[in-house]
C-alpha positions in Angstrom: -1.5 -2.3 0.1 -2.7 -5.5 -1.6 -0.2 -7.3 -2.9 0.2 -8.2 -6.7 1.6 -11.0 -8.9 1.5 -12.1 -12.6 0.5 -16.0 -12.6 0.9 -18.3 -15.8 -2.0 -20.6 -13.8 -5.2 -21.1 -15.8 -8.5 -19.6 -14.1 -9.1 -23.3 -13.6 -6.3 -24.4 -11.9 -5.2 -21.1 -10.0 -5.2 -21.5 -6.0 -7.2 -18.8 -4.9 -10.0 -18.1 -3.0 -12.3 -16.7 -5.8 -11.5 -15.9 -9.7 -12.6 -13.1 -11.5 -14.1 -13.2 -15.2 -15.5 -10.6 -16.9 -18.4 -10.6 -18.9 -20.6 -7.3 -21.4 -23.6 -7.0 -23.0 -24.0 -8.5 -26.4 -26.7 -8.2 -29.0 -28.4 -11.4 -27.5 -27.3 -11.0 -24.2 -24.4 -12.0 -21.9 -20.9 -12.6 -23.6 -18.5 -14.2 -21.6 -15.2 -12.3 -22.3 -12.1 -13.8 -23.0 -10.0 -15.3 -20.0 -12.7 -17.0 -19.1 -12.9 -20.0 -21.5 -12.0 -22.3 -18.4 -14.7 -21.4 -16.1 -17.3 -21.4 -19.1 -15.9 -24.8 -19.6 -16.4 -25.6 -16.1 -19.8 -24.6 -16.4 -20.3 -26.8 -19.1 -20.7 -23.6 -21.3 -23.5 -22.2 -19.9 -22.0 -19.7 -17.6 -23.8 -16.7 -19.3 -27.3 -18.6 -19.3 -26.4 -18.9 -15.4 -25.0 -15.4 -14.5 -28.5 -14.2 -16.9 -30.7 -16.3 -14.8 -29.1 -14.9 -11.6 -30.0 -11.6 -13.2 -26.2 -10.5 -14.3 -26.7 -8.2 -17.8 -22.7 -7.6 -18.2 -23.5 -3.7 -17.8 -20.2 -2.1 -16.8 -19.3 -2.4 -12.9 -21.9 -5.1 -12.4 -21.2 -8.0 -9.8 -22.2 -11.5 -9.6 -21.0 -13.8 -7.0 -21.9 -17.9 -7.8 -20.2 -21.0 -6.1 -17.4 -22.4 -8.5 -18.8 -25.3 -10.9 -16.9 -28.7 -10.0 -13.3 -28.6 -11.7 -12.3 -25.2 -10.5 -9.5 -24.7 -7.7 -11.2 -21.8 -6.5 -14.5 -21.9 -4.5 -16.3 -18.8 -5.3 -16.5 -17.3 -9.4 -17.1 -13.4 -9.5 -18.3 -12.3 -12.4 -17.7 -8.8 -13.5 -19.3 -6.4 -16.3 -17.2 -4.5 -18.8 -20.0 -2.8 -20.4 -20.6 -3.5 -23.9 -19.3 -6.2 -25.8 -16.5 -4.5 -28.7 -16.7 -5.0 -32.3 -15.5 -8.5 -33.6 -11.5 -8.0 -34.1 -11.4 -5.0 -31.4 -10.3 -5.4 -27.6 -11.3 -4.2 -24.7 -10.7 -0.6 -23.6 -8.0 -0.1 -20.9 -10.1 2.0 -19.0 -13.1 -0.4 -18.9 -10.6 -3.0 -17.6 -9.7 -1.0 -14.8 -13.5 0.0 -13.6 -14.0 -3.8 -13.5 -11.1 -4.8 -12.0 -11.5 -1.8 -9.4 -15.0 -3.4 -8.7 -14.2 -7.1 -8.6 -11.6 -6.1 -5.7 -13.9 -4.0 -4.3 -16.2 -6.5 -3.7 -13.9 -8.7 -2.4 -12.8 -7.0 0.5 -12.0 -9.9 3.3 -11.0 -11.9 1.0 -6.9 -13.1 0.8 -5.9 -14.0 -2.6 -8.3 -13.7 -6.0 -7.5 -14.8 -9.4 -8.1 -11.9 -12.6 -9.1 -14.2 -15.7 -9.4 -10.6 -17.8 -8.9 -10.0 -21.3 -5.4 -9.9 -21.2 -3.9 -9.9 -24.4 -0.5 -7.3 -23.8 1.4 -5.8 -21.2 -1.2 -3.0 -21.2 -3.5 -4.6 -20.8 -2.3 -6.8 -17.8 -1.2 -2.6 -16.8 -4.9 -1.7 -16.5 -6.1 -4.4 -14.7 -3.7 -4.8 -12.0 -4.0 -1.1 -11.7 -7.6 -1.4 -10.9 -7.1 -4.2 -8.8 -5.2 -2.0 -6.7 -6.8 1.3 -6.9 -9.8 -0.7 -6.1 -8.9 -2.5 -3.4 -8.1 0.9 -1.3 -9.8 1.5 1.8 -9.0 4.7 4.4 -9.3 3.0 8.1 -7.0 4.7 10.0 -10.1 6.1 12.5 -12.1 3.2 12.2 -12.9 1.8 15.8 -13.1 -1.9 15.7 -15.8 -2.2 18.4 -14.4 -2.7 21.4 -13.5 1.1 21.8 -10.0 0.9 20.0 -9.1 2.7 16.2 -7.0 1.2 13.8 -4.9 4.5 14.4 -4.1 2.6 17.8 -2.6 -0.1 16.4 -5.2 -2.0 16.1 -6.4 -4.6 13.2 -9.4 -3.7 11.6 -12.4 -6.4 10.9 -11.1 -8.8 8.7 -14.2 -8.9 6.6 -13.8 -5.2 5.9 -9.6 -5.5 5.3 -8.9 -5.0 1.4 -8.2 -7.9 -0.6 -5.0 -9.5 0.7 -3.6 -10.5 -3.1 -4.4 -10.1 -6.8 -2.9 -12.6 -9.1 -3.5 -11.5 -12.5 -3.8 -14.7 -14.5 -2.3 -14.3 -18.6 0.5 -12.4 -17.2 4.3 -13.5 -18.2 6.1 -13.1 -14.9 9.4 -14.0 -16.8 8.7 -11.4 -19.5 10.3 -7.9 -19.2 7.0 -6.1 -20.6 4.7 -7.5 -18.3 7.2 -7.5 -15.7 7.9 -3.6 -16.1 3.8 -3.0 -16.6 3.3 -4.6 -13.0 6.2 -3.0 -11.3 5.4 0.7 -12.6 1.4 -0.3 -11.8 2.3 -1.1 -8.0 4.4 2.0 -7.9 1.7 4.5 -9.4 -0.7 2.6 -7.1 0.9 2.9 -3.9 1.6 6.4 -4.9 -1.9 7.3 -5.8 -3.4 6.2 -2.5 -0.3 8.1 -0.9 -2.3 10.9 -1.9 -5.4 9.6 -0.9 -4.6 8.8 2.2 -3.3 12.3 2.7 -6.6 14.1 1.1 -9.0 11.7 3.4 -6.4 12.9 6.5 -8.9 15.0 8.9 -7.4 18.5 9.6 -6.8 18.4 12.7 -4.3 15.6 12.0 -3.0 17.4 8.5 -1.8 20.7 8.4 0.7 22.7 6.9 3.6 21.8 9.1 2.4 18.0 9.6 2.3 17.3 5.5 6.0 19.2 5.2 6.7 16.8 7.4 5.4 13.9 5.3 7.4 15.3 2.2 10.3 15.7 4.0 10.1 11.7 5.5 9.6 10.9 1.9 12.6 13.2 0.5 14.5 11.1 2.6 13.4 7.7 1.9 13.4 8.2 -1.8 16.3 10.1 -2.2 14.5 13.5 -3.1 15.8 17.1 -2.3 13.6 19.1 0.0 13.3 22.3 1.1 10.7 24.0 3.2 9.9 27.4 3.7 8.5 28.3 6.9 6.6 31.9 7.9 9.8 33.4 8.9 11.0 32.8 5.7 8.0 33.2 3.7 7.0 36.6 5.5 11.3 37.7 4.7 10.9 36.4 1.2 8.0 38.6 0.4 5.4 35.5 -0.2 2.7 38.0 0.4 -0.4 34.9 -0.8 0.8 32.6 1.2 0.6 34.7 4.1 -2.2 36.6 3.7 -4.0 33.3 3.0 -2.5 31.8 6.3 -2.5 34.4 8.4 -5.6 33.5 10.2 -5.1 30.3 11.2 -2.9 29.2 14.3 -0.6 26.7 11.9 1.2 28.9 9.6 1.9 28.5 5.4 4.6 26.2 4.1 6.1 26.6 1.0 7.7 23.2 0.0 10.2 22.0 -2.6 10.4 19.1 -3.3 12.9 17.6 -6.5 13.6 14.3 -8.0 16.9 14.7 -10.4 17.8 12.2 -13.1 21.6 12.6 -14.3 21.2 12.0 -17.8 17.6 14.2 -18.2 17.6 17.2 -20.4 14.1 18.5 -19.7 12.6 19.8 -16.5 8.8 19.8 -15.3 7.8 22.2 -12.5 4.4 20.8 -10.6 2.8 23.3 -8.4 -0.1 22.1 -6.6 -2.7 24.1 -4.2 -2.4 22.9 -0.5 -4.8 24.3 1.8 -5.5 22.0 4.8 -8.3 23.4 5.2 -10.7 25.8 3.5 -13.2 27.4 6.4 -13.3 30.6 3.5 -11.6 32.7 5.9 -13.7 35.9 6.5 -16.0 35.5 3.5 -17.3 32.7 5.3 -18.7 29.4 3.2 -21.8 28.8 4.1 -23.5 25.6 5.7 -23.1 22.6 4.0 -20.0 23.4 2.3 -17.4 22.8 5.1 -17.7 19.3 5.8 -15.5 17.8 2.9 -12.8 20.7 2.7 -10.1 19.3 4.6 -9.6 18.0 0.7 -8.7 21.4 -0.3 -4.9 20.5 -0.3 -5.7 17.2 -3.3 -3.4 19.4 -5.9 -0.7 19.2 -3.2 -1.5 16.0 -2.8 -1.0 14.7 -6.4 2.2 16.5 -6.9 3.5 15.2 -4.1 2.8 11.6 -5.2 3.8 12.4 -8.4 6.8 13.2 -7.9 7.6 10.5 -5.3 6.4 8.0 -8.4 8.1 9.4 -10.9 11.8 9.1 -8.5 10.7 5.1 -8.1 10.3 4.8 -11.6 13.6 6.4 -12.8 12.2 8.7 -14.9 15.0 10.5 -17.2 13.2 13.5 -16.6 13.7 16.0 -13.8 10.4 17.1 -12.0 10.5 19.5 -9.2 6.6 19.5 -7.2 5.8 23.2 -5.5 3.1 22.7 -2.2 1.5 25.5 -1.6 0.6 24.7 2.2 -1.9 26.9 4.0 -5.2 26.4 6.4 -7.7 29.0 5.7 -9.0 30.3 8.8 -11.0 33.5 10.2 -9.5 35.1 13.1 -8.5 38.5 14.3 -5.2 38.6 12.4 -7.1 37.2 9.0 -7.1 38.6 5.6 -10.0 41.0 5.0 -12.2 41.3 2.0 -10.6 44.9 0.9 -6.8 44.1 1.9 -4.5 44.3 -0.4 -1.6 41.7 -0.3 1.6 42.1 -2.4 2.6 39.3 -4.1 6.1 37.3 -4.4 6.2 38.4 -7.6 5.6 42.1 -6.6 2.2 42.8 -7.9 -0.4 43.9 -5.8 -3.5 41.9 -5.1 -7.0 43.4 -3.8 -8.7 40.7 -2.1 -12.4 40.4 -3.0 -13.4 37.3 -1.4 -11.2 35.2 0.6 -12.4 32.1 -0.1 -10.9 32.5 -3.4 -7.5 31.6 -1.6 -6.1 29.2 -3.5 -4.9 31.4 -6.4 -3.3 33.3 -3.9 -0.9 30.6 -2.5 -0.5 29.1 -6.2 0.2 32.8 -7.5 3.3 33.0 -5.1 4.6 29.2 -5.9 3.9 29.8 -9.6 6.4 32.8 -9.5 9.0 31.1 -7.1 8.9 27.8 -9.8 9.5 30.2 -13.1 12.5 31.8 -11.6 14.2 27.8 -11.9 13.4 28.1 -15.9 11.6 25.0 -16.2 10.1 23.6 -19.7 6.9 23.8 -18.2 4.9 24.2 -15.5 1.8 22.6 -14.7 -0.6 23.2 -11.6 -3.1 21.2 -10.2 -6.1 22.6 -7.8 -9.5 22.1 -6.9 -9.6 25.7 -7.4 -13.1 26.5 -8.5 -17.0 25.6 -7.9 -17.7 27.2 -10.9 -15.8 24.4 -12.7 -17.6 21.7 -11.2 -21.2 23.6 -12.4 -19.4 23.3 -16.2 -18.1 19.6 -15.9 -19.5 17.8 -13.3 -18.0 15.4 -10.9 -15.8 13.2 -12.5 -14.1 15.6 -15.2 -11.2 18.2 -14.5 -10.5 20.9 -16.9 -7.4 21.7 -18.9 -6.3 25.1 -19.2 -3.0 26.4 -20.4 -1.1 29.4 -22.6 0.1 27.2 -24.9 -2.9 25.4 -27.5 -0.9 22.1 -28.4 0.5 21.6 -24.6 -3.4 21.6 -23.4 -4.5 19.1 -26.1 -1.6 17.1 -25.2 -2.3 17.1 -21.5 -6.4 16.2 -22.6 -5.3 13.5 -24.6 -2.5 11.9 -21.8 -5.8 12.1 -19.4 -8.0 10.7 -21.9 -4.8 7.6 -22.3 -4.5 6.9 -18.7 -8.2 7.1 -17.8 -8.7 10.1 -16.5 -11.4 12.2 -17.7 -11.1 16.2 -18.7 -11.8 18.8 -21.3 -9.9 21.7 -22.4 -11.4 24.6 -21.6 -10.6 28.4 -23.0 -8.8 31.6 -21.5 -11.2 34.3 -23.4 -8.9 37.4 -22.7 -12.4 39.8 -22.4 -12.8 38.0 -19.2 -9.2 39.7 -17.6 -10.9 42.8 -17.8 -13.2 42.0 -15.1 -10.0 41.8 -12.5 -9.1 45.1 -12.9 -8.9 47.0 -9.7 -9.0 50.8 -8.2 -6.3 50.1 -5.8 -3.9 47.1 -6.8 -2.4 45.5 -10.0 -5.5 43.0 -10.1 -8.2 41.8 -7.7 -8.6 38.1 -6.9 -11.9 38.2 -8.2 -13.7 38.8 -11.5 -16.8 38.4 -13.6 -19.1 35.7 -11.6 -19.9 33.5 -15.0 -16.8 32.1 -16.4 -15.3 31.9 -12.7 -13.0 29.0 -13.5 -11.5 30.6 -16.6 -11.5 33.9 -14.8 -9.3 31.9 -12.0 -7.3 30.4 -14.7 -6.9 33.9 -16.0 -5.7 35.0 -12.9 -3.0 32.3 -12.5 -1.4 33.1 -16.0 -0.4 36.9 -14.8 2.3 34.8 -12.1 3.5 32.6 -14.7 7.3 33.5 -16.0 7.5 35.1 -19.4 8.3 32.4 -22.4 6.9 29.3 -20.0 4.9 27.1 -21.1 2.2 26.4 -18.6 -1.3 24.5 -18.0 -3.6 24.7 -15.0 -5.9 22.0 -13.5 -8.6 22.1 -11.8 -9.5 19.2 -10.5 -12.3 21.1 -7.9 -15.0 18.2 -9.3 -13.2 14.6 -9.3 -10.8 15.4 -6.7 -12.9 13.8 -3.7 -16.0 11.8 -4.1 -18.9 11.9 -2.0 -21.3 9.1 -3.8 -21.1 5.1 -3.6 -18.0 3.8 -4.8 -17.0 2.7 -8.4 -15.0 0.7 -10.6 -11.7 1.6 -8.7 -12.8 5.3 -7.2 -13.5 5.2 -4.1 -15.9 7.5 -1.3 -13.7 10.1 -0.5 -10.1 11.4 -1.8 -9.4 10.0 -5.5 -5.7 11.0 -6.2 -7.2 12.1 -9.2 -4.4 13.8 -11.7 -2.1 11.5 -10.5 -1.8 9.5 -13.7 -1.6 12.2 -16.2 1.3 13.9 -14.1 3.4 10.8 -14.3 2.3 10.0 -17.7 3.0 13.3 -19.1 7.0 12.9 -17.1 7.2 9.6 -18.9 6.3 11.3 -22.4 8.4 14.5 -21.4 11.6 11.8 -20.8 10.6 10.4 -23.9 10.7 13.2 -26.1 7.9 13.2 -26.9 6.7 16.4 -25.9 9.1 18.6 -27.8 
C-alpha cells in the first residue's frame, strides 16, 4: 500500500515529485484553500487566475495538473477541488478532504512521492486526508497481464505508470505530536484494512470461495493474534445450521461458518458482527436473470467488512471485545440444490419455507445471527448486500440502517454520517411480517414484494436473541461500484461499512454507547 508520512516541510520546499493544493468555488470564482499560501506565492498570487484560465472551477473532485512556478522543489502542482468554498470562520468538511485527497492520488498513479498542502488545521483533519490519500491510491491488479503474456498474480511488476502512488507526505502534520501521530497510525491501519476487504470482494470466484476466504481469516487469526474457529459441513450439517446448508448445498465448495474474536483484557462490553458471505450468488434454482450475474462474486462484501473490521479494530487495541460471524456459502443450482417449496429448519429451530432462493442471504445470516446471541453480546450488528429492493429506495452510494432498538439506529446513522459514509435509517413496519406467514413452516423467506428490504430486515429480527440489541445493514447499493472512480471509491469493491464498524468499537470502548 502507499506509504504515508507527516512532514513539517512547506509546500514549497517539500521534495516530492508533485504537491497537492486544494482549491473550491467562491462567489467570484476560484479560492485557493489554505495550505497553499506557498505555491500562490510561487505563482506570484495568481494561481487561481491560472488554474481559471486552464479551465479549473474548484467543483469538488476536479483535477488540474500545471508545471510548478520557479521556487517550488517539486516539478508538477496538482490542483484539487473541495467543492464550495465554507463560510468565513468555518473549515473544511472531513469528508470533502478525503474525496479530494482520494482524487489527487488517484490521479497520480505512477508517480513515487507527492506532497498534500490541505487544510490541515488538527489531527482530524490531517486523519481525513491521509485516509483519502490512501483509500485513493488503491488499485486491484492481481490479474492484470503486463503485456508480454505474464499477470501480476505471476509475480510479476505491473506498468509503472499504472502502480499507485508510491508515498503521500501530508505536509502541516506534527510527526512529533502524539495526536497527529495516533491520527496517521489508526488512518494506515483502517486503510490497509479497508482494501483487505476490497481486495477480497474484487477476488474472482473461482479464486474465493468458502473454504479459500476461511483460509484467509484463519492466516490473519494467526498473524494478529485473533481466535478462530471454523465450522465446516460436517459440523454445520451436525449442528443443525439448516441456512447455511440449504444455501450451499448446491454448489461443489461447501458453507463455512467462521469465528473470528479479538479480546481486550480490560473491555467490559462486547460487539457481535455478522456479515453475509456468499462467494457467489448464481440465485440458485430461481435463477437471476442476464445481466445480473457478472458482479456477484461481491455477494460475500458483509463478510468482507467484518472481517476487516475486526482485524482493525485488534491493530488498534481497542478496549472493546468484537467477535465477526462469516456466513460463507456459494449459491449454486445443481441436482442436490435447495428448491423453491423446501423447507429448511433453521439453527435456531424454526422452520423456513423457501420461496425464492435467491433470497439466500438471510438464510445463512439467520443461522449466524442465532449462533452469535447464544455468546450474549451487547449488540449485534450485521452487514449484507442483502437486497435490490434497497438499492431501488437509496441508490448507489447510501446503505440503510435498520435495527430493534430506535436510539442504536440513529446512533449507527450518525457514526456513518461522522466517518463519511453515507446511510439513512429506515423503518421495520410490523404490517409488513404478516406477509411471511406460511402454510407449512414457521415463516417463508419471502414476503410482500414492495418494502422488500424492510420485509428482509423483518425477517432477520425473528433470529435475533431475546433482550439484544441489534441493527442490520444493507449495504446491497455502495458495496461494489460499477461507474468511473471518485474521490477515494474506486471501480469495483468499496469496503464500504468498514468505517462505521470500527468507529462504532471505538465509541462502544469509549462508553459512549451506553
Amino acid at each position: 500500500m502507499t506509504a504515508l508520512t507527516l512532514s513539517t516541510s512547506s509546500a514549497a520546499t517539500v521534495r516530492a515529485d508533485a504537491v497537492v493544493v486544494g482549491v473550491a468555488k467562491g462567489a467570484k470564482g476560484v479560492v485557493v484553500a489554505p495550505g497553499a499560501e506557498a505555491v500562490d506565492k510561487a505563482f506570484g498570487g495568481k494561481l487561481a487566475a491560472v488554474l481559471e484560465t486552464l479551465g479549473a472551477s474548484g467543483a469538488e473532485g476536479e483535477v488540474t495538473k500545471l508545471p510548478a512556478a520557479d521556487g517550488l522543489k517539486a516539478p508538477v502542482v496538482l490542483a484539487v477541488g473541495l467543492g464550495d468554498a465554507p463560510a468565513k470562520g468555518d473549515g473544511y468538511d472531513n469528508e470533502a478532504l478525503r474525496r479530494a485527497a482520494g482524487s489527487a492520488a488517484r490521479a497520480l498513479s505512477g508517480t513515487k512521492k507527492a506532497g498534500f498542502a490541505l487544510p490541515v488545521e488538527d489531527a482530524e483533519a490531517a486523519a481525513a486526508v491521509s485516509e483519502g490519500a490512501l483509500l485513493g491510491a488503491y488499485a486491484f491488479t492481481t490479474y492484470r497481464s503486463n503485456g508480454n503474456g505474464s499477470s501480476a498474480k505471476g509475480g510479476k511488476k505491473n506498468d509503472a505508470k499504472s502502480a499507485p502512488l508510491g508515498e503521500a507526505a501530508i505536509l502541516g502534520g506534527k510527526p512529533r505530536d502524539k495526536e497527529f501521530k495516533a491520527a496517521a497510525e489508526r488512518s494506515v491501519a483502517l486503510a490497509e484494512e479497508i482494501n483487505r476487504a476490497r481486495d477480497l470482494i474484487n477476488t474472482p470466484s473461482n479464486d474465493l470461495d468458502p473454504k479459500s476466504f476461511a483460509a484467509q481469516a484463519q492466516a490473519a487469526a494467526k498473524e494478529f493474534g485473533l481466535k478462530v474457529e471454523v465450522l465446516d459441513e460436517k459440523a454445520l450439517k451436525k449442528g443443525g445450521y439448516g441456512g447455511l446448508m440449504g444455501v450451499g448445498q448446491g454448489s461443489e465448495t461447501p458453507p463455512r461458518l467462521v469465528r473470528i474474536a479479538y479480546t481486550h483484557p480490560k473491555a467490559d462490553k462486547t460487539l457481535a458482527l455478522v456479515g453475509k458471505g456468499i462467494t457467489y450468488d448464481s440465485g440458485g434454482i430461481s435463477l437471476k436473470p442476464a445481466g445480473h450475474n457478472e458482479t456477484m462474486k461481491c455477494d460475500m462484501s458483509g463478510a468482507a467488512a467484518v472481517f476487516a473490521a475486526v482485524v482493525a479494530a485488534a491493530r488498534l487495541g481497542l478496549k472493546v471485545n468484537v467477535t465477526g460471524w462469516l456466513a460463507l456459502a456459494e449459491n449454486m443450482p445443481s441436482g442436490s440444490a435447495t428448491r423453491p417449496g423446501d423447507v429448511l429448519t433453521m439453527y435456531s429451530g424454526k422452520t423456513v419455507e423457501v420461496l425464492n432462493t435467491d433470497a439466500e442471504g438471510r438464510l445463512v445470516l439467520a443461522d449466524a445471527l442465532t449462533r452469535a446471541s447464544e455468546e450474549n453480546p451487547d449488540a449485534i450488528v450485521d452487514v449484507a448486500t442483502l437486497t435490490g429492493a434497497m438499492v431501488l429506495a437509496l441508490g448507489n452510494r447510501t446503505f440503510a440502517v435498520m435495527a430493534n432498538d430506535d436510539a442504536f439506529r440513529t446512533s449507527i446513522h450518525e457514526i456513518a454520517e461522522e466517518v463519511g459514509e453515507q446511510s439513512w435509517p429506515m423503518p421495520m413496519p410490523s404490517e409488513l411480517r404478516k406477509g411471511m406467514d406460511s402454510p407449512v413452516a414457521d415463516i417463508a423467506n419471502m414476503g410482500e414484494r414492495m418494502g422488500g428490504g424492510l420485509v428482509a430486515g423483518l425477517f432477520l429480527k425473528e433470529f435475533v436473541g431475546e433482550g439484544i440489541t441489534w441493527a442490520h445493514l444493507d449495504i446491497a447499493g455502495p458495496a461494489f461500484h460499477e461507474g468511473a472512480p471518485w474521490g477515494y471509491t474506486p471501480k469495483g469493491g468499496t469496503g464500504s461499512a468498514v468505517r462505521t464498524l470500527v468507529r462504532l468499537a471505538e465509541r462502544t470502548a469509549a462508553g459512549d454507547l451506553g
